[in-house]
N, C-alpha and C positions, 0 to 999 in steps of 0.2 A: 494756372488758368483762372478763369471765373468764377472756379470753384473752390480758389484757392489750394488747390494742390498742385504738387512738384511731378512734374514730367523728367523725366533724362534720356539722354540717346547719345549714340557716339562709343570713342575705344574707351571699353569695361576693365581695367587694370584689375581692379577689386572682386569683378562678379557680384557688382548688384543684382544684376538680372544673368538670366539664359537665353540666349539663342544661337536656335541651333543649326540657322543657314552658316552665318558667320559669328565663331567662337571668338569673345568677350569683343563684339562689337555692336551696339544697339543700333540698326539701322531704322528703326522708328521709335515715337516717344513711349517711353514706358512707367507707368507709374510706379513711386517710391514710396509712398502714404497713402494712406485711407483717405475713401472722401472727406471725414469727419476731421481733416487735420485741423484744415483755416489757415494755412500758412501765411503770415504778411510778410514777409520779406526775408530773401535767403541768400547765400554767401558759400561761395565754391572754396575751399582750400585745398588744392593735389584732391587726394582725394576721399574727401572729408567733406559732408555736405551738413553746416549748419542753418539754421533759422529761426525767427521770432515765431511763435501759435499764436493760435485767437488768443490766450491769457496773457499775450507779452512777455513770452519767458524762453528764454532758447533752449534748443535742444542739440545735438549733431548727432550723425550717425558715419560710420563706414570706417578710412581707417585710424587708426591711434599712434602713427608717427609723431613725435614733439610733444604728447599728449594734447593733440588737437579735440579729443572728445571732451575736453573739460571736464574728466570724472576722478582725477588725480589718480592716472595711471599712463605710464610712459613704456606700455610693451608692445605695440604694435601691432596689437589685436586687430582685426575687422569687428565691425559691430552694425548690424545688418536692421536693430531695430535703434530708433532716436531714445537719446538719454539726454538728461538734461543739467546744463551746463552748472557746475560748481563753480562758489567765490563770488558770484554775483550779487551787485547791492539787489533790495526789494523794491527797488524803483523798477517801473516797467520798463521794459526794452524798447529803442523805438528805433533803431538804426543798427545796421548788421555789416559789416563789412571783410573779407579778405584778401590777404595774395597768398601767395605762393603755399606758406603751408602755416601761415599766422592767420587769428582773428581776433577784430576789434567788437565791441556793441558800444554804443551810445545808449545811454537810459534815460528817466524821465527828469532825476535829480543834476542831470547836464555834465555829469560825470562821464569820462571811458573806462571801458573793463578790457583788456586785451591777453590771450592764451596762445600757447603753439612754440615753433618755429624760434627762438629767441639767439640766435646766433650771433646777429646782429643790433641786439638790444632793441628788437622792432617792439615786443611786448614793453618796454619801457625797465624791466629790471636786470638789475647791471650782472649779476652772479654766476647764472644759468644760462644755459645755453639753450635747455625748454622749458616752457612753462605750462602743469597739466591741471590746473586752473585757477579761473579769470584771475586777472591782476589788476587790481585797483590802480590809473595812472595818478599817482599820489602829488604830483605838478602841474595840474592841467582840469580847471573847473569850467564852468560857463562855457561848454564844448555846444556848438549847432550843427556840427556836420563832420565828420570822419571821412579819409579815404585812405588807401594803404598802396603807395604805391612800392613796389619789391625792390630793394629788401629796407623798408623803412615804412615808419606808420606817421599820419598828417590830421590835423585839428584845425578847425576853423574856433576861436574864441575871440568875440570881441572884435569881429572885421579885419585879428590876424590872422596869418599862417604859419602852426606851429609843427616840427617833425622832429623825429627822434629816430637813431637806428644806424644803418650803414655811415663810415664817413665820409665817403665818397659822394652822396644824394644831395648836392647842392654847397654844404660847409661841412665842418668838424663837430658832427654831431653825437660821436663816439668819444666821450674822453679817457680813456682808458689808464691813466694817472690818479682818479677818484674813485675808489671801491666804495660803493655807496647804496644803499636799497634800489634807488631808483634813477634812473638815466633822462634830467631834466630836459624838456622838449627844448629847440633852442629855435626863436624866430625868426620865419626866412624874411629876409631884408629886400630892400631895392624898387618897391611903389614909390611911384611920385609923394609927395607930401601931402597929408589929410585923404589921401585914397584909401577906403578900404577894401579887402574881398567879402564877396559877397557870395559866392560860393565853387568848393572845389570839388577836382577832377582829377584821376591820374591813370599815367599808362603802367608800362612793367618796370619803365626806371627814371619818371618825371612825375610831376604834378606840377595842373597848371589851377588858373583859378581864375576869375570873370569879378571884378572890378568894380566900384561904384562909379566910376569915371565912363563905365560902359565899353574900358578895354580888354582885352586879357593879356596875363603874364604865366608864363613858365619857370619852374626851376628845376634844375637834375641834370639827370643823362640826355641827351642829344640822340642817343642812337650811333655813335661816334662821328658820323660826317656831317653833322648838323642839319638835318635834311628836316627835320622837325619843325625850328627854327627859324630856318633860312640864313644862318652863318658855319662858318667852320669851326668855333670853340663845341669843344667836347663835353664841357661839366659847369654846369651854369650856377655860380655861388651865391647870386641874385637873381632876381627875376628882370628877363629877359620880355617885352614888349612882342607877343605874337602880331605878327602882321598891321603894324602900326598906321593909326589912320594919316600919319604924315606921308606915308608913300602911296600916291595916287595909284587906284585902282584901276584896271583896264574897263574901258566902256562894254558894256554891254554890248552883243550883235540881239538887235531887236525884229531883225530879218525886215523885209520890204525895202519900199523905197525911204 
């Protein structure tokens, strides 16, 4: 809110809260922190709620699947008050990102830090299957903008788009032949010539991104019937032109005469 603290409501898996109309369901918001938190910016993972404080430094709280708490512990704990994430450069934090039960930060030195969930090489290291904290992406600098769509993590450097993780999510982003620290981001292809992105977006199994040309492209999963789209290919290994301005638009109804 405006006062920079974290409200939640909705089904309570964990029992952050009690109520006792309907058990582990918040049907109004409840607070999670103290007013004095300052939260700037926060990221849901299952159910693990991390974010940036006034000091630029993240914290998570709730559960410890994957070691999503960033405190280099991988048992499954609940943890009810915020701890603050280990592995992290001293550059400030300024971008907070999750899916499914991974998360990334972007910091001030334009580097990513990413923890959790690593099954599919989304944290970026090749070895483990989680990771219980941050991991420096050791391939991937002059980062502006992070998104993580499941189960794969995405970079904006430099007017590309870069992703690492599932191999399924657009190309062969998994190379499982190479035992190696870390799982090189690999970039997604298929802009016009001299186009760059300019900034991204993504669902639970695409990312898309907006253009300096002023169009946008998608790349991933489809949703399988391509409804996303507007085609029938199911896994897009380039970026695919969302609603391109060569196909005339339907007139507006302006109503009257």
């Amino acid at each position: 809110d405006s006062g920079r603290r974290i409200f939640c409501w909705g089904f309570d898996e964990m029992s952050f809260w009690i109520n006792f109309d309907s058990p582990n369901r918040g049907e109004s918001p409840h607070l999670m922190l103290p007013d004095e938190s300052g939260v700037k910016s926060l990221a849901i993972a299952g159910s693990t709620i991390c974010f940036i404080n006034a000091d630029d430094r993240v914290l998570c709280m709730g559960a410890d699947d994957y070691g999503k708490l960033g405190r280099n512990t991988i048992d499954g704990d609940f943890q009810s008050t915020p701890n603050f994430v280990q592995g992290l450069p001293d550059a400030a934090a300024l971008e907070i990102a999750a899916s499914n039960q991974t998360v990334c930060v972007r910091t001030a030195d334009q580097r990513l830090s990413c923890w959790g969930n690593n099954q599919w090489r989304q944290v970026g290291r090749f070895s483990r299957p989680a990771q219980s904290t941050a991991y420096l992406q050791p391939n991937l600098d002059q980062v502006t903008a992070l998104t993580m769509p499941y189960p794969a993590s995405c970079a904006l450097r430099l007017g590309r788009l870069y992703c690492w993780g599932v191999p399924t999510f657009g190309t062969d982003l998994w190379d499982t032949n190479v035992n190696r620290p870390g799982t090189p981001p690999v970039h997604m292809e298929g802009l016009p010539e001299g186009v760059q992105v300019q900034t991204i977006h993504s669902g639970s199994t695409w990312v898309c991104a907006r253009a300096s040309n002023h169009r946008s492209y998608c790349w991933g999963n489809a949703n399988d019937d391509g409804r996303l789209f507007g085609t029938d290919q199911d896994v897009y290994t380039t970026a695919v032109e969302l609603n391109p301005w060569s196909t005339p638009l339907p007139e507006p109804d302006l109503g009257g005469p």
